[in-house]
N, C-alpha and C positions, 0 to 999 in steps of 0.2 A: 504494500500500500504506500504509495507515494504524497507528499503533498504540495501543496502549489500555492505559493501567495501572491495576489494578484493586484498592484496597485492601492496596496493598504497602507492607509492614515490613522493614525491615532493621536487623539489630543486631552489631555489633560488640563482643562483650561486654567490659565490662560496660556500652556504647554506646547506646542505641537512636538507631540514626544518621539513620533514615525513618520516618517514622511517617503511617500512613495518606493512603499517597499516592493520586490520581484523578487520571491526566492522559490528553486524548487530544490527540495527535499529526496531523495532516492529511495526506494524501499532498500532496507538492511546497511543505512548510509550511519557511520558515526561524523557528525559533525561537532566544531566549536563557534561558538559565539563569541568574538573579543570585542573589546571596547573598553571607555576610560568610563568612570562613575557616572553615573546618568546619562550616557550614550544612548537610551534605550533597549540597552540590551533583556533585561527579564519582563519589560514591558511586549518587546516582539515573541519573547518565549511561551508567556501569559497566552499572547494569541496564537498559538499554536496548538497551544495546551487547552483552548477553549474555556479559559478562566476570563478574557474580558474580549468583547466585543470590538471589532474595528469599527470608525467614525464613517470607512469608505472605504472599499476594496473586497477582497473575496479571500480564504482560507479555504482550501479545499482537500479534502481526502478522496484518491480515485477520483477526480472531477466531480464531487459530490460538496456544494457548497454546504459547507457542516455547520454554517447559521444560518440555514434556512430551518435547521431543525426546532421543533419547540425547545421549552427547560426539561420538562420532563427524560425527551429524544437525545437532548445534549448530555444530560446528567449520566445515562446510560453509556451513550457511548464513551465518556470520559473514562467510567470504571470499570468498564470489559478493556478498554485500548491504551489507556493511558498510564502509566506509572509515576510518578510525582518523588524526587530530591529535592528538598530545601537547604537551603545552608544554614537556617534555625531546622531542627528535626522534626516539632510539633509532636512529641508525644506525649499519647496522653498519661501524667502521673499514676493516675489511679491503676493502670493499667500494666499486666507486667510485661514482658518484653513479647512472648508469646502472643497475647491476647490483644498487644496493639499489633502486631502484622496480620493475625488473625479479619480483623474489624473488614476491610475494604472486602473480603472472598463474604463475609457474614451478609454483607450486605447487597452483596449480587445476589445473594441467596442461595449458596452453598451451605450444604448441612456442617453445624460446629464439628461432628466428627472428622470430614473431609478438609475442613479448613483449620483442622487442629494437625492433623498428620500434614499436611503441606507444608505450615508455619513452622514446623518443629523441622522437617528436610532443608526450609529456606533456612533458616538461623544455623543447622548444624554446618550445611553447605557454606556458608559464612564467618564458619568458627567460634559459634557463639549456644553452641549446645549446653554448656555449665551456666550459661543463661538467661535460660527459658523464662523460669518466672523470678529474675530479678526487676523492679522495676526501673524505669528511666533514670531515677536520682542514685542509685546503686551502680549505674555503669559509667564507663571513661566515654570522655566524648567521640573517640573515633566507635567503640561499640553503638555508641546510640545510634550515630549516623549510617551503621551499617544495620541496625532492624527496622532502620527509616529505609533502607534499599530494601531490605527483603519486604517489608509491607508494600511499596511499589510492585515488587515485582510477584505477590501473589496472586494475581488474576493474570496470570500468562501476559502482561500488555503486548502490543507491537510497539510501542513507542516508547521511552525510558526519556524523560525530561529531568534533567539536573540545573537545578538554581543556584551556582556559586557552594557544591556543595561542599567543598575545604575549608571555607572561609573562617572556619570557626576552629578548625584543626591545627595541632602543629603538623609541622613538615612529617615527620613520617608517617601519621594515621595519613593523611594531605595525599602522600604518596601511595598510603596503600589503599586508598579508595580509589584513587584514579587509576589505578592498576586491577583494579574488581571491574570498573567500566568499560576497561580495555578486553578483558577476559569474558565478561559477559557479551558485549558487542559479536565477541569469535564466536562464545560455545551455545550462544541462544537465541541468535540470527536476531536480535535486537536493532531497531533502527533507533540510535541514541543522536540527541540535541542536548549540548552542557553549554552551559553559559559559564565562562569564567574570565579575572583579569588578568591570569596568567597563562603566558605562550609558552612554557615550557608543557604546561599539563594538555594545551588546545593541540600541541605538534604530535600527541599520542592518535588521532584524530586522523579520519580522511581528508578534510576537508574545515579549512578555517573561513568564519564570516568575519569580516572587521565589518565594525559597527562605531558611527561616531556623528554627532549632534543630531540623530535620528535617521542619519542616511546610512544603507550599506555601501561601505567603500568599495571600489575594484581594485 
């Protein structure tokens, strides 16, 4: 599944945060997103990711304009297709390591048994099986950020969306998540978009966007 952005603006007023963006996307492509702080970067990510609406322009999956869907059609397709990294992890406290990757398969509505043996394979696959039901304030922050990946990636996505997801890490967790996205992209035909401001991590990557005061550069 390919995507296609077509002459998209976005504005944050009194912002013009995008400005006539063309980007096409490849099935099974790892791409980077670079740029300097508020270049726009996680703002064009968002609309990829169908978290915000373009002002003007099209986002397309398979030539399928994906805001012409209703909320209900969008919300769906977000949580069968899309898998979500933040560079804050969003987990929820109360919940332990298990049970927040668990959540996104719960609510497709796979049965807790099935989405209990998944959650427990992603996290072991991850190295975080002495983990299971610690909760979030109990692990290092490279761990969190790694059952903030395997919660993305329990509904099978096609898509793997990363938001600056080191930003919070030292250099080596930094490095061995970017080296989990590299590995994943191989062993699970993932088509991955990372936003980050560094080129050493976007050169792991097929393909680099520069992105700068809302334009994609050539």
């Amino acid at each position: 599944m390919k995507i296609k952005l077509e002459n998209v603006y976005k504005t944050f007023k009194p912002v013009e945060v995008l400005k006539d963006i063309n980007l096409e996307i490849l099935d099974n492509e790892f791409i980077s997103i670079v740029g300097p702080s508020g270049a726009g970067k996680s703002t064009l990510l968002h609309l990829i990711g169908t978290l915000e609406k373009p002002d003007k322009g099209t986002v397309k999956y398979d030539d399928k304009d994906i805001y012409k869907l209703n909320d209900k059609e969008l919300s769906n397709f977000r949580n069968k297709n899309i898998g979500f990294v933040f560079q804050f992890h969003h987990l929820l406290p109360e919940f332990s390591a298990i049970e927040n990757v668990m959540l996104p398969a719960l609510i497709a509505g796979i049965s807790k048994e099935k989405a209990t043996v998944k959650a427990e394979r992603l996290l072991t696959e991850l190295n975080l099986k002495h983990r299971l039901t610690h909760k979030p304030q109990e692990l290092s922050g490279g761990e969190q950020q790694r059952v903030a990946i395997a919660r993305a990636l329990i509904n099978d996505p096609k898509f793997l969306l990363a938001d600056e997801p080191t930003g919070n890490l030292d250099s080596q967790n930094a490095e061995e998540v970017i080296n989990l996205f590299k590995r994943l992209h191989t062993q699970a035909n993932l088509t991955i978009i990372l936003v980050t401001h560094q080129e050493s991590f976007a050169n792991i990557s097929d393909r680099i966007i520069h992105i700068k005061d809302g334009y994609i550069v050539k």
